[in-house]
C-alpha positions as CSV (number, residue, x, y, z in Angstrom):
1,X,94.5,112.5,116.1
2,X,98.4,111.6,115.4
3,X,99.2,112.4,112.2
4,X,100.7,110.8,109.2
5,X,104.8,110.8,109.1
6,X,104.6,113.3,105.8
7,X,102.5,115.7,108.1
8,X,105.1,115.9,110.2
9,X,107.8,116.5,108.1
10,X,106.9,120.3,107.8
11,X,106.6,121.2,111.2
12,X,109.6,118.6,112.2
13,X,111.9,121.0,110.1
14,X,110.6,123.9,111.5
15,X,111.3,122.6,115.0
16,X,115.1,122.3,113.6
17,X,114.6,125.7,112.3
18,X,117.1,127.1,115.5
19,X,119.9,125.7,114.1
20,X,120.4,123.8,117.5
21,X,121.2,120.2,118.2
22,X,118.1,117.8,119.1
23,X,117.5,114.7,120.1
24,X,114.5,112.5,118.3
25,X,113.0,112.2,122.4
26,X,112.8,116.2,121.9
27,X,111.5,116.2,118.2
28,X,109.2,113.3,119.8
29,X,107.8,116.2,122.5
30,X,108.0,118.6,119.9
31,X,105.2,117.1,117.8
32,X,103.2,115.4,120.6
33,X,103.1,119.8,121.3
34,X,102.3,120.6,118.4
35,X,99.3,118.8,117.4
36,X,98.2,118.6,120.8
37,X,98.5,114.8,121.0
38,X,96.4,113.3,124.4
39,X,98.7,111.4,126.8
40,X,96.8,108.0,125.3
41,X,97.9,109.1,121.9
42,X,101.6,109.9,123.0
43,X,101.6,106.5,124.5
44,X,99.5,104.7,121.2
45,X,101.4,101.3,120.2
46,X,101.4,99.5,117.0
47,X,99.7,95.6,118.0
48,X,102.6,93.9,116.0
49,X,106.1,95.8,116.6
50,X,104.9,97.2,119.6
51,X,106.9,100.5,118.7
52,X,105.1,103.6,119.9
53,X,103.0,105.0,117.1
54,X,104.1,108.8,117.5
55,X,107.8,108.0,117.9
56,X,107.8,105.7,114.6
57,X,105.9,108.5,112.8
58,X,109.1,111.1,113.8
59,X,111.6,108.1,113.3
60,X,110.0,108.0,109.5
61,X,109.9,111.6,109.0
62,X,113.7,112.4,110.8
63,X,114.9,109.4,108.1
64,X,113.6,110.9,105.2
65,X,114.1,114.6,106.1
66,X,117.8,113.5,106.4
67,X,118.0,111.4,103.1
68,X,116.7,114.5,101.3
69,X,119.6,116.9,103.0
70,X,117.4,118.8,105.1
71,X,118.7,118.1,108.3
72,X,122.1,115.6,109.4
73,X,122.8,113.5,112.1
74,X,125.9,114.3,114.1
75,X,126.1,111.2,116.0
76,X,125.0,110.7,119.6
77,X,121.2,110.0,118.7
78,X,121.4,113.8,117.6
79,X,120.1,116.0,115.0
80,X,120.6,119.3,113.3
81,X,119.0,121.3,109.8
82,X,121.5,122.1,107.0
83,X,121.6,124.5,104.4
84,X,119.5,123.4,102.4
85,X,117.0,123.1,105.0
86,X,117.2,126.7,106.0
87,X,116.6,127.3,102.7
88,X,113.7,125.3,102.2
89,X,112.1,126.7,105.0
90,X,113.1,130.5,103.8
91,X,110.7,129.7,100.7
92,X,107.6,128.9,103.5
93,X,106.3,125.5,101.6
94,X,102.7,125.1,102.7
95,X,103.5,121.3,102.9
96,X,107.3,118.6,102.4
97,X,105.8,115.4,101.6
98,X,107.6,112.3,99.5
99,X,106.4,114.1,96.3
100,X,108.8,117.3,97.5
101,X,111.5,115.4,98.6
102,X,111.7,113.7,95.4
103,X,113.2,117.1,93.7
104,X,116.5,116.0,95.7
105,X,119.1,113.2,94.3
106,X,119.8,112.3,97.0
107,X,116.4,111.0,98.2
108,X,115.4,109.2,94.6
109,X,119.2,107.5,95.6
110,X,117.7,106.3,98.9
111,X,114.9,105.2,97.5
112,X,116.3,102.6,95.1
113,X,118.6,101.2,97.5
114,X,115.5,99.5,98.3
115,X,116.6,95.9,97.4
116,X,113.3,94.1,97.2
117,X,110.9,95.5,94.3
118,X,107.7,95.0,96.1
119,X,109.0,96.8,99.1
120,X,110.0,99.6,96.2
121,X,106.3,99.5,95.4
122,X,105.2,99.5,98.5
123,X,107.5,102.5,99.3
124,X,106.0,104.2,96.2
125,X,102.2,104.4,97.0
126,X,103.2,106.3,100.3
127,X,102.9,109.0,97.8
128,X,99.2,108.9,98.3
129,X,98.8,106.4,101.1
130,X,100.7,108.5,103.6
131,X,101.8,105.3,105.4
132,X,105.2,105.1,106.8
133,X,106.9,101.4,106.0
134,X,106.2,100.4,109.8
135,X,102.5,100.8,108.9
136,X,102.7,99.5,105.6
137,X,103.9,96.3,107.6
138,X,101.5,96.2,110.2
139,X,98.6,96.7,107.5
140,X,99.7,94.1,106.1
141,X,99.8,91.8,108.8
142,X,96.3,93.3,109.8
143,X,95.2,92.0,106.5
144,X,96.6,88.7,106.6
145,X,94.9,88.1,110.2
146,X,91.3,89.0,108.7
147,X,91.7,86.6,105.8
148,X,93.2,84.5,108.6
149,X,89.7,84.7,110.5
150,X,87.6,83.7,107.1
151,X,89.9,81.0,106.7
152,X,89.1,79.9,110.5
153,X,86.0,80.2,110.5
154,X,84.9,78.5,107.2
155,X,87.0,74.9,108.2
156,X,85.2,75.0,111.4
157,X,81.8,75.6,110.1
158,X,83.0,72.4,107.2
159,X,83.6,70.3,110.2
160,X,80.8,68.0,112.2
161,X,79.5,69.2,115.3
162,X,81.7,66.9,117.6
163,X,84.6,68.7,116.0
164,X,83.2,72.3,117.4
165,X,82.9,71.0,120.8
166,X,86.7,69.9,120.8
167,X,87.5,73.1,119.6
168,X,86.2,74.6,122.4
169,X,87.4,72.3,124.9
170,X,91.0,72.5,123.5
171,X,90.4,76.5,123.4
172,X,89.4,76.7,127.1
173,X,92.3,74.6,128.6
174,X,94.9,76.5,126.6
175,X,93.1,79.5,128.1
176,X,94.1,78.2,131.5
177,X,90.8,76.4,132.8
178,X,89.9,73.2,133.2
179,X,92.1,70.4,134.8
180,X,93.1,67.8,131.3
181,X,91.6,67.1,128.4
182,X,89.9,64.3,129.2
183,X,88.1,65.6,132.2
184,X,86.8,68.6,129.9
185,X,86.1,66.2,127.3
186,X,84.0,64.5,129.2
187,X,82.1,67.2,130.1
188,X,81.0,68.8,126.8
189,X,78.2,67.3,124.6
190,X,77.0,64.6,127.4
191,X,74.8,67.0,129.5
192,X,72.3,68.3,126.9
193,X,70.4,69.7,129.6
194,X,67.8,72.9,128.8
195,X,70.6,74.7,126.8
196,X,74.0,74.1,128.4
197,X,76.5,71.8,126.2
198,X,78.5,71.1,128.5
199,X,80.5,72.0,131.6
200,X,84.5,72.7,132.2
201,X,86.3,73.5,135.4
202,X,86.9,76.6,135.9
203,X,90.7,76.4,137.6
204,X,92.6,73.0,138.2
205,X,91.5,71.7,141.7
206,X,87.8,72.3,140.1
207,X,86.5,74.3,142.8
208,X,84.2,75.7,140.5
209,X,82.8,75.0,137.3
210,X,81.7,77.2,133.6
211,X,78.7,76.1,132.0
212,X,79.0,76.4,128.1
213,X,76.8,76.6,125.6
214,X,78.0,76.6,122.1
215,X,76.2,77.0,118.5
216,X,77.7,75.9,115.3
217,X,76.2,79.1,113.5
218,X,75.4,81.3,110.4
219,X,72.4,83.2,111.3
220,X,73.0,85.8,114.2
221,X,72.0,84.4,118.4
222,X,69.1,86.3,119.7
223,X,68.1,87.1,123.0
224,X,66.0,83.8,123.5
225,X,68.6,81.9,123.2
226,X,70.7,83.8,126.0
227,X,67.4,83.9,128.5
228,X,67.1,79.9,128.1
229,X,71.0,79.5,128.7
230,X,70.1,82.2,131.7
231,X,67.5,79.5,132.8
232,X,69.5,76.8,132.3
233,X,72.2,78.6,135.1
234,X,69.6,78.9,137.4
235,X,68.4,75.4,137.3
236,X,72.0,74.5,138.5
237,X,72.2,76.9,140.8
238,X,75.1,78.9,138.5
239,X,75.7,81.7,137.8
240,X,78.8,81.5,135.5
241,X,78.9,80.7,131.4
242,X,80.2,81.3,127.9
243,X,78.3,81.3,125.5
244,X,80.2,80.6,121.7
245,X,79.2,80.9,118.3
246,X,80.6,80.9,115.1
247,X,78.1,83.9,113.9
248,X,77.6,87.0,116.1
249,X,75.3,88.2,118.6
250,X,72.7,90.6,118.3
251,X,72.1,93.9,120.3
252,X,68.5,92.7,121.8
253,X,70.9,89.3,123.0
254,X,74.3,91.5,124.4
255,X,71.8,93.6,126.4
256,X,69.9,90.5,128.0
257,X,72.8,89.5,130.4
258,X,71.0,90.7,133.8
259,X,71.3,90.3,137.4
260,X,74.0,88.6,138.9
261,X,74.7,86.2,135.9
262,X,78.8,86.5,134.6
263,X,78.4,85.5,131.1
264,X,80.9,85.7,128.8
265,X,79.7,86.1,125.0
266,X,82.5,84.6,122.1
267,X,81.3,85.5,118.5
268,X,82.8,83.6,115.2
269,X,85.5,86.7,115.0
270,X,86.6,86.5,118.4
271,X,86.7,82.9,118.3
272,X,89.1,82.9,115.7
273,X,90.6,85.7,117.3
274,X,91.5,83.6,120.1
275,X,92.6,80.7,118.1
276,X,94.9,82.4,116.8
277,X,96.7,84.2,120.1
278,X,96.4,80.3,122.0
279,X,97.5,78.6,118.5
280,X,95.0,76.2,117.9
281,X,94.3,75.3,114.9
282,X,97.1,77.7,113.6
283,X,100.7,78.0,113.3
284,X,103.5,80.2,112.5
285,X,104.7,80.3,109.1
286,X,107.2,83.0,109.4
287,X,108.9,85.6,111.9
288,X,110.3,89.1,111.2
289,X,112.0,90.9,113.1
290,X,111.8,95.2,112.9
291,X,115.2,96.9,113.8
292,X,116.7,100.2,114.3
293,X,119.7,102.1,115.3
294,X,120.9,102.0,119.0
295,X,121.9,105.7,119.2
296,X,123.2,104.7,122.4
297,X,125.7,102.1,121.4
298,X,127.2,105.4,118.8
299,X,127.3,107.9,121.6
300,X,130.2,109.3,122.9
301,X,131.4,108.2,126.4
């Protein structure tokens, strides 16, 4: 398990202990050593910034290790511990957190620069959160996704049934099947046949075709529901469908796909989910950007 940016701080000084020179790719190493980090942890991304989890988490801790005067940069992406450092380390502190840092002017200084007093806040429950300010972001955005998903979810169960089967029509071709709108539009709501809504191409020159079936939703789709759409397949001699509700599908219903049917199962959630990465019904209200130093751009030639 990677461990909070505080948790590093300890061991990231002691690393500096040497008095050597180090670059944050050797801290990086370091603490990927230490903890005994898998090669899928050392590699771990955050979904939004897309910065590699352990490297933000010794980017945090390097930032505020040097803000408190425990270690300095010396230019060319490099690192070193001070005095006060040594010193530290000399008293054997079972743990360096925000809390201990806070004992240094320096560091309360660098925390009120913080400009914006939510961010200040924010800054202030890492205290007991443990969260670095890259993961105080992407929780954030995390949260404003799920209440996204509600939000999706709710207008489309508030909207006729005809609405639905747009949805999923203007869902599928921004998904890359289907040949235009109106072809797929067509399609859906006219077959009613045995359990299949409708059909879509499955690529452009409609060489094959999907068979959908698609429930507007509250209570949970059972397995009957996926052996008649099963049926329904076989009667056309398919063997290819989504199936897409706004509520979820049981175990009994996930475990009924068999033989040589490809059925693809969309629940309300990922629905949404997929409304939202495609943009439909959605759209972007604001962009930030996350930036850092280019140690390279400072290094000596």
């Amino acid at each position: 398990m990677i461990p909070d940016f505080q948790t590093i701080m300890l061991p990231l000084l002691e690393f500096f202990a040497d008095g050597k020179e180090h670059s944050k790719g050797e801290a990086v190493e370091y603490i990927v050593d230490r903890f005994s980090l898998s090669e899928n942890e050392k590699n771990l991304i955050y979904p939004v910034s897309k910065a590699k989890v352990v490297y933000s988490k010794v980017h945090f801790a390097e930032t505020y290790l040097k803000n408190a005067g425990l270690i300095t940069s010396i230019g060319r992406g490099l690192f070193k511990i001070t005095n006060r450092g040594l010193t530290v380390l000399k008293d054997k502190p079972t743990k360096i957190d925000v809390s201990f840092l806070e004992q240094y002017p320096e560091f309360v200084e660098f925390k009120n620069r913080r400009r914006d007093s939510k961010i200040k806040q924010e800054i202030e429950k890492t205290t007991e959160t443990e969260l670095s300010p890259i993961e105080l972001l992407e929780k954030g955005h995390a949260k404003i996704k799920d209440d996204l998903v509600r939000d999706l979810l709710e207008q489309i169960k508030n909207r006729p049934p005809e609405f639905f089967e747009k949805l999923v029509v203007e869902l599928l071709l921004k998904m890359g099947y289907g040949g235009s709108r109106d072809d797929a539009g067509k399609a859906i709501g006219k077959t009613a046949d045995g359990g299949i809504d409708g059909v879509i191409r499955e690529d452009k020159l409609g060489l094959d075709v999907i068979y959908i079936q698609a429930k507007r939703w509250d209570n949970p789709v059972g397995s009957p529901h996926i052996h008649q759409f099963i049926g329904s397949l076989a009667n056309k001699n398919a063997n290819k469908g989504v199936f897409i509700t706004t509520s979820t599908f049981t175990e009994a219903a996930k475990n009924s796909i068999q033989g040589p049917y490809r059925i693809i199962l969309i629940d309300g959630e990922t629905l949404a989910q997929l409304m939202i990465d495609y943009n439909i019904g959605v759209f972007t209200k604001a962009t930030y950007e996350i930036k850092e130093i280019d140690t390279d751009y400072f290094s000596e030639d």
